[in-house]
N, C-alpha and C positions, 0 to 999 in steps of 0.2 A: 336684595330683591327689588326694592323700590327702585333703587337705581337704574337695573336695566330695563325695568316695564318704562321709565322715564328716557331711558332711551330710545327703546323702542317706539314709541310714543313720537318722538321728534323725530327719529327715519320715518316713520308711516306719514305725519306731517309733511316733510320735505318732499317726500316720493309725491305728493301729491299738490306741490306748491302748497299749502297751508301754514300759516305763523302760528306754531303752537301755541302762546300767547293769547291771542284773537278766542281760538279756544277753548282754554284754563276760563278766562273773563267771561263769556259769555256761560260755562258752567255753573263757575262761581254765580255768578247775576242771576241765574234761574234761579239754584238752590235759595238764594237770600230771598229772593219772589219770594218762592212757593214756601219754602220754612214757617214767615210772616203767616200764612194763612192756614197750614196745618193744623190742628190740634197735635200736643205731644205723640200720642198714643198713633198716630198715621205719621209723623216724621222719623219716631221709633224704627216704625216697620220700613218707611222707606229705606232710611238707611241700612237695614239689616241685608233689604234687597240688593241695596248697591255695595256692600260689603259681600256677600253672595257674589255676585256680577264680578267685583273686582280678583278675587279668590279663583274664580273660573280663567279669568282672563289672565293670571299668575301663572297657571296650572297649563294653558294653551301655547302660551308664550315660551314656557319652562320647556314642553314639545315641541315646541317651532326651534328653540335652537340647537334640542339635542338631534333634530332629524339634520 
């Protein structure tokens, strides 16, 4: 599964001129920001959100190629 959302991920990139890359970095760089400044207990929940998020967007994706 990782694989194709990483797939897809680099077509939606390219379709849109974008360096996947540039991307990954600049998410990566927020998360290490905003981490630093969190308490546990609000990085906790963030991540559970963007695990939520991710889960949806497996589930969207898994529709986009069965239609």
């Amino acid at each position: 599964m990782k694989d194709i959302i990483h797939q897809k991920f680099e077509e939606k990139c390219s379709l849109h001129n974008i360096r996947s890359e540039v991307i990954n970095k600049l998410v990566l760089d927020t998360i290490r920001e905003v981490s630093g400044k969190l308490s546990n207990k609000h990085f906790d929940m963030m991540l559970k959100d963007f695990e939520t998020e991710q889960t949806a967007l497996e589930k969207s994706i898994e529709q986009t190629k069965d239609t």
